[in-house]
C-alpha positions in Angstrom: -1.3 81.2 -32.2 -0.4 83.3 -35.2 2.4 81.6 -37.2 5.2 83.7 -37.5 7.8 81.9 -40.0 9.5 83.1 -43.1 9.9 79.8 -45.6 6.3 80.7 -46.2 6.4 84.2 -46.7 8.6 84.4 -50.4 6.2 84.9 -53.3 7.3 81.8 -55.2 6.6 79.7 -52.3 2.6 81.6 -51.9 2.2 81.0 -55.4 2.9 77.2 -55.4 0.8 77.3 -52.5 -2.3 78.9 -54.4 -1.6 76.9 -57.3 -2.1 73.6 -55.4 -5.5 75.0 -54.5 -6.4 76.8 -57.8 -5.9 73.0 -59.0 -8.0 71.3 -56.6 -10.7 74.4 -55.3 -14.3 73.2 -56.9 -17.5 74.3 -55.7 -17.4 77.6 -56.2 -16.9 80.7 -54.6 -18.3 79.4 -50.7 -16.5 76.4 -51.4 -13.2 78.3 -51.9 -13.5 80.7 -48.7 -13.7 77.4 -46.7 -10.6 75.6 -48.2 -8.7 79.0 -47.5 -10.2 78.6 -44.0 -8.4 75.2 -43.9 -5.5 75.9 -45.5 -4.6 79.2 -44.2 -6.2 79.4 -40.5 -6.6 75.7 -39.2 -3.4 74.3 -41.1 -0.7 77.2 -41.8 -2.3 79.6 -39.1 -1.5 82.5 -41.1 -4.2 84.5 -38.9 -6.8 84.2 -36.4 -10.4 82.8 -37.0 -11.6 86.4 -36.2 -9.4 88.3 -38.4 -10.1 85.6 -41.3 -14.2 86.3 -40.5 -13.4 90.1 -40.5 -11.4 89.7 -44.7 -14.1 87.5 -45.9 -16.4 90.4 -44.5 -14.7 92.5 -45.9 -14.5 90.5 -49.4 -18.0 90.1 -49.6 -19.2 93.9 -49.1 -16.9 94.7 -52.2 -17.9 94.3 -55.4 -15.9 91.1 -57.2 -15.0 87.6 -56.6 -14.9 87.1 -52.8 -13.2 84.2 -52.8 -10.0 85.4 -55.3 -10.4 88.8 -53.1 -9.6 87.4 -49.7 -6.7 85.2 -52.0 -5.6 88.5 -52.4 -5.7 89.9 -49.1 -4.1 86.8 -48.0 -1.0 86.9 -50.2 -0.6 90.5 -49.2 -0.6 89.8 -45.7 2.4 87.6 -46.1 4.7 89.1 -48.6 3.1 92.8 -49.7 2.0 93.7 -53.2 3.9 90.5 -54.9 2.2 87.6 -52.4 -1.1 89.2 -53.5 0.1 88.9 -57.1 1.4 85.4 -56.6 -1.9 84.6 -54.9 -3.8 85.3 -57.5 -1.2 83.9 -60.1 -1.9 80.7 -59.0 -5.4 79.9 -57.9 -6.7 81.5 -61.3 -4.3 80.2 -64.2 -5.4 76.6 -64.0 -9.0 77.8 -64.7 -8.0 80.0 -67.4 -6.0 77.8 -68.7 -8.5 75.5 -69.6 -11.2 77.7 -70.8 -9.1 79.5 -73.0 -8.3 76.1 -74.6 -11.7 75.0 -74.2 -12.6 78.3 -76.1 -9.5 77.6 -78.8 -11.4 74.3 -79.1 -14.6 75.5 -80.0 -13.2 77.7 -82.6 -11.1 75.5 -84.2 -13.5 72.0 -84.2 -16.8 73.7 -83.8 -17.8 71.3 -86.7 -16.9 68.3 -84.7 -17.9 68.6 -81.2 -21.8 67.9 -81.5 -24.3 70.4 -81.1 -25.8 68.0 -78.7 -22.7 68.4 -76.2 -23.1 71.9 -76.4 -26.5 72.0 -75.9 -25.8 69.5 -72.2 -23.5 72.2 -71.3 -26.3 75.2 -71.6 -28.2 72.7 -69.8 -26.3 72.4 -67.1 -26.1 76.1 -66.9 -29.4 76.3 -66.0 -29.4 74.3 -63.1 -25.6 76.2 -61.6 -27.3 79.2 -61.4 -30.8 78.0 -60.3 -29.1 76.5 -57.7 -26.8 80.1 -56.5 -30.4 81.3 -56.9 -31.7 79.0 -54.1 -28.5 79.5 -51.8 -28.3 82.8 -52.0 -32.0 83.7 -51.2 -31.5 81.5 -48.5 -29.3 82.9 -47.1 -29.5 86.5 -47.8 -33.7 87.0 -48.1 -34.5 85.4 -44.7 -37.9 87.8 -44.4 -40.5 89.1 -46.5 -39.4 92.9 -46.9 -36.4 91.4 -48.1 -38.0 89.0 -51.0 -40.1 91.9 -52.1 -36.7 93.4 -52.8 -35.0 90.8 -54.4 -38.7 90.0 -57.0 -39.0 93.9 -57.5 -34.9 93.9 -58.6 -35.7 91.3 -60.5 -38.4 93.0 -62.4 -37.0 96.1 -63.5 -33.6 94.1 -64.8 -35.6 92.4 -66.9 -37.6 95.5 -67.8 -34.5 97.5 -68.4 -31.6 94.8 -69.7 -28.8 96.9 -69.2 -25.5 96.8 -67.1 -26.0 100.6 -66.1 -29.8 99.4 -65.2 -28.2 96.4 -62.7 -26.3 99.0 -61.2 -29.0 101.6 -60.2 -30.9 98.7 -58.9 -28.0 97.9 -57.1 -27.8 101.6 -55.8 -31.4 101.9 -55.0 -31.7 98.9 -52.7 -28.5 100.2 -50.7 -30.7 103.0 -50.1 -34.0 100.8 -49.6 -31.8 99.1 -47.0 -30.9 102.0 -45.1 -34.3 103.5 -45.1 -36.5 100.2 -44.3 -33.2 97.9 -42.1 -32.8 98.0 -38.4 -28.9 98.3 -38.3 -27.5 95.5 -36.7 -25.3 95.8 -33.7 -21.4 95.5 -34.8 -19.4 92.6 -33.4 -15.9 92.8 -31.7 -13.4 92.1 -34.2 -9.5 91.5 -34.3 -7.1 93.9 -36.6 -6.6 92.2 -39.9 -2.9 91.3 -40.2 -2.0 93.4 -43.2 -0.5 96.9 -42.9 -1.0 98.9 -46.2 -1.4 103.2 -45.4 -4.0 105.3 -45.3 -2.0 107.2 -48.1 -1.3 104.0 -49.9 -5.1 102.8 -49.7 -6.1 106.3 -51.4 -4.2 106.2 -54.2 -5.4 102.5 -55.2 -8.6 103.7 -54.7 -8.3 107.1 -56.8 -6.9 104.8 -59.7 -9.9 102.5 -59.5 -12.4 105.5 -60.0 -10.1 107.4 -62.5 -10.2 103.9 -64.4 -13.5 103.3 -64.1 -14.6 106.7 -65.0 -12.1 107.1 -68.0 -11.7 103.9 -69.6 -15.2 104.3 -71.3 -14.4 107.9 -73.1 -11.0 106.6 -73.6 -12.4 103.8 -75.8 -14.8 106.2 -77.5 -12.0 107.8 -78.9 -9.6 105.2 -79.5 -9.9 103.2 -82.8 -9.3 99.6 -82.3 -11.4 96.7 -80.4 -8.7 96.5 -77.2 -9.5 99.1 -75.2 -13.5 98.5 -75.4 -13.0 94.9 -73.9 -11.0 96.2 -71.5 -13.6 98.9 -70.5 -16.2 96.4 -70.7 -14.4 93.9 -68.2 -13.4 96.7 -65.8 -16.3 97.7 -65.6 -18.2 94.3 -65.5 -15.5 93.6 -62.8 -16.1 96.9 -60.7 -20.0 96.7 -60.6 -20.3 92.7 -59.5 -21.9 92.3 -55.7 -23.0 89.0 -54.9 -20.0 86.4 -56.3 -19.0 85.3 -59.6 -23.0 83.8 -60.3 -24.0 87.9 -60.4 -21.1 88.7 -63.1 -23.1 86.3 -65.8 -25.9 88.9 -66.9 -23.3 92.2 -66.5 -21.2 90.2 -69.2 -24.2 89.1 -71.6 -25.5 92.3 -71.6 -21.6 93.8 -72.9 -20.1 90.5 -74.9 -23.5 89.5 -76.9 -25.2 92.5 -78.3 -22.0 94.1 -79.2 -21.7 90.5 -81.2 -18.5 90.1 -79.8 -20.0 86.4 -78.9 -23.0 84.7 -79.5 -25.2 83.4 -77.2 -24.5 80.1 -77.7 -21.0 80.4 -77.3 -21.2 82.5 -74.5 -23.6 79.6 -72.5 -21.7 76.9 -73.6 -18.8 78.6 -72.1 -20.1 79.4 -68.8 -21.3 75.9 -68.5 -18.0 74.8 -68.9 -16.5 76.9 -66.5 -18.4 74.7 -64.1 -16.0 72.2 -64.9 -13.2 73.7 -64.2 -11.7 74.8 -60.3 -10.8 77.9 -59.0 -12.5 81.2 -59.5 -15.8 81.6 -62.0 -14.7 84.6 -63.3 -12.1 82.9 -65.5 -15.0 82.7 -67.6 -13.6 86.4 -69.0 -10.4 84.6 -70.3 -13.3 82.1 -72.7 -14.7 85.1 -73.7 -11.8 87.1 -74.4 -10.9 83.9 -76.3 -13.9 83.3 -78.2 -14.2 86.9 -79.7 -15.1 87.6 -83.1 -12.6 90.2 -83.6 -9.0 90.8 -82.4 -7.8 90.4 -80.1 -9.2 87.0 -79.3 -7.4 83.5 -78.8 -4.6 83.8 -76.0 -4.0 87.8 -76.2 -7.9 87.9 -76.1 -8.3 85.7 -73.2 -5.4 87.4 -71.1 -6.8 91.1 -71.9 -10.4 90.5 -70.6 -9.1 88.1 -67.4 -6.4 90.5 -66.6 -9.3 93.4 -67.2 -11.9 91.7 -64.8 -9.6 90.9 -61.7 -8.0 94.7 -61.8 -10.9 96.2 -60.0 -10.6 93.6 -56.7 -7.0 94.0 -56.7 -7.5 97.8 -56.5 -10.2 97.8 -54.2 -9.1 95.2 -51.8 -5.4 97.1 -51.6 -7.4 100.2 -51.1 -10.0 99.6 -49.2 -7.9 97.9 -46.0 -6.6 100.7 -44.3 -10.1 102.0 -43.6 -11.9 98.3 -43.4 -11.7 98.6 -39.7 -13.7 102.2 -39.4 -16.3 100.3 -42.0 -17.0 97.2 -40.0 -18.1 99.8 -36.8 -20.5 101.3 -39.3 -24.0 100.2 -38.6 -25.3 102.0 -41.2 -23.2 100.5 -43.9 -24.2 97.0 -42.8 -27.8 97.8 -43.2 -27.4 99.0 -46.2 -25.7 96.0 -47.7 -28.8 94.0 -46.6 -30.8 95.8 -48.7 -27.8 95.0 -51.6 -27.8 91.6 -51.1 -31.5 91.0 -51.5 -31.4 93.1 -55.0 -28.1 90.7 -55.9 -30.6 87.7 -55.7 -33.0 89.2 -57.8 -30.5 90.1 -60.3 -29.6 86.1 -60.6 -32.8 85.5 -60.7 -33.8 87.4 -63.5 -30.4 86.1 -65.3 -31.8 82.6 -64.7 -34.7 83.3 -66.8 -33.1 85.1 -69.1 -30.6 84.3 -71.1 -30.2 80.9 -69.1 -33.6 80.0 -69.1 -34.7 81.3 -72.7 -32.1 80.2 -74.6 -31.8 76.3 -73.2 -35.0 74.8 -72.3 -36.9 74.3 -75.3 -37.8 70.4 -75.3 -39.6 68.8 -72.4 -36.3 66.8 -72.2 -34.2 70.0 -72.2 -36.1 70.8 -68.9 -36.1 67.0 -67.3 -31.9 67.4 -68.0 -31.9 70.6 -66.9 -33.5 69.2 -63.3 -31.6 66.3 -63.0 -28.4 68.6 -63.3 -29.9 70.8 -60.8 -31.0 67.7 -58.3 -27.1 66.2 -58.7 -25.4 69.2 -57.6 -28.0 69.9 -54.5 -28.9 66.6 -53.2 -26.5 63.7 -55.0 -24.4 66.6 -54.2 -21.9 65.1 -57.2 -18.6 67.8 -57.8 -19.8 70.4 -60.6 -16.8 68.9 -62.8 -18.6 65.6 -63.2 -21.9 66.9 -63.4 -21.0 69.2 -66.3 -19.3 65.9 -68.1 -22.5 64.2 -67.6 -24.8 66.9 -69.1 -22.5 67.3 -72.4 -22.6 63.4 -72.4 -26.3 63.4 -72.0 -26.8 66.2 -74.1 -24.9 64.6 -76.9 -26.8 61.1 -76.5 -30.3 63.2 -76.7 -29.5 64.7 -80.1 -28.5 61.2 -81.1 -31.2 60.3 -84.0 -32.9 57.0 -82.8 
């Protein structure tokens, strides 16, 4: 039974809803679809099981954060354009919140937080992303056609470290996938509960490729640092497949060479987002933060989050409408097997490198590294106090005996 009252469908009242669980939501981005799950089918009954199966589908065949996606979709279901605004509102501030002041932090007392903790918190790094590694190919390399894929991705991004060179790996293996897949038989589905146009759905969508076509020749020919971050994070937000793990090389390869950030900023940052609940790609808001040139601090930190999250607003808004024709296509699904496999290889190549590279040093940079990496997969500890425990770790191994 679909739940049909109104004290729950005002935008103030979603966004205090998605702030409770932007508060509460660690684990990451599976974690997140299954407290929505909870939340929003088992407890509120906004929609059926089937329709919630069909948006997280959906979700995950887009590029972007699933979990803030089908946030999205959610608050739009219930209260248009503003729910999905207040949706997002509140699962991400608390997140970004606390890395931009985690960023502010660094800046300000770099001196006196020790080297050490920072060190723990590249640690630590290491073992988040070995571990979305190991779920992932689980999950999404189940044969051996498919782990050629995901090695043979994984060898070219390292060949070629480019974003542009993650994307045509990206675009190849969709057509590997269509080529060497058997398509899959579709499943009966139930309409999703959100009524945006046809019309509607095609201008969202002509905005997202005018934006990502023109915001890089826009910023060519605009003085000023502003519009290249926000090019960057569009783009870095447009071309993500996999979940927030994926975004981590896509960012390196814009935010560190540029020397916007340095490396060791940048892992120490992403380690810390592991601390933190809600969505991983806050992490823009530290490294909008941390930037070496203006804007950085809060206006930094807003531009790059509010950069990032634009493309899965405009593509989960414009993509609806036609979701329903999608999900019949065979074709498509094969294809995004072939995508999924070349997602894992692109982790796995950012878990050698920068993770990998620019961490593990010292034999007892790899045994922290491991025990990191054994308490989130079998103590199965929350990432929070995992992360706490590295920094306190790494700080007590840098301690001069």
């Amino acid at each position: 039974m679909i739940d049909t009252r109104t004290d729950d469908r005002r935008p103030w009242t979603i966004f205090l809803i998605f702030l409770r669980l932007g508060l509460t939501s660690f684990g990451g981005p599976i974690a997140h679809l299954g407290y929505f799950r909870d939340e929003f089918v088992a407890r509120r009954q906004w929609l059926s099981e089937r329709s919630y199966a069909d948006l997280v589908a959906l979700c995950q065949f887009l590029p972007g954060p699933a979990s803030s996606q089908v946030g999205m979709a959610l608050g739009l279901s219930r209260s248009g354009y503003a729910g999905a605004v207040a949706a997002w509102t509140g699962f991400t501030l608390p997140s970004a919140i606390a890395l931009i002041l985690f960023a502010l932090g660094v800046s300000s007392y770099g001196d006196v937080i020790s080297p050490g903790v920072l060190h723990g918190l590249k640690l630590v790094a290491v073992a988040v992303v070995a571990q979305a590694v190991w779920g992932m190919a689980r999950n999404l390399c189940t044969d051996a056609l498919r782990v050629t894929l995901m090695a043979i991705a994984a060898c070219i991004v390292l060949l070629v470290p480019s974003a542009w060179g993650q994307v045509g790996v990206i675009a190849a293996a969709g057509i590997a996938g269509l080529l060497l897949f058997q398509s899959p038989q579709a499943a009966a589905h139930d309409p999703l509960p959100i009524a945006v146009s046809r019309r509607a759905g095609t201008i969202w969508l002509l905005l997202f490729l005018v934006l990502l076509a023109g915001l890089p020749a826009l910023a060519k020919l605009t003085p000023g640092h502003t519009l290249a971050m926000v090019d960057a994070f569009f783009r870095s937000g447009s071309l993500v497949f996999g979940g927030g793990h994926v975004v981590l090389p896509l960012l390196q390869a814009e935010v560190v060479p540029s020397d916007w950030v340095s490396n060791e900023a940048f892992l120490a940052g992403y380690g810390a987002a592991q601390a933190v609940p809600g969505p991983l790609f806050t992490f823009a808001a530290f490294l909008g933060a941390s930037m070496s040139t203006p804007p950085s601090g809060w206006v930094g930190g807003m531009v790059c989050l509010l950069s990032i999250f634009a493309p899965s607003f405009l593509l989960v808004v414009g993509a609806l409408p036609f979701w329903e024709q999608l999900r019949r296509n065979v074709r498509t699904q094969a294809a995004l097997s072939g995508v999924n496999a070349a997602v894992v290889g692109l982790l796995l190549a950012a878990l050698y490198q920068p993770v990998w590279t620019t961490a593990v040093h010292q034999p007892h940079d790899f045994g922290l590294a491991l025990m990191a990496l054994v308490a989130l997969m079998f103590w199965k500890l929350p990432p929070w106090l995992v992360v706490v425990g590295s920094g306190a770790a790494g700080w007590l191994l840098s301690v001069p005996l």
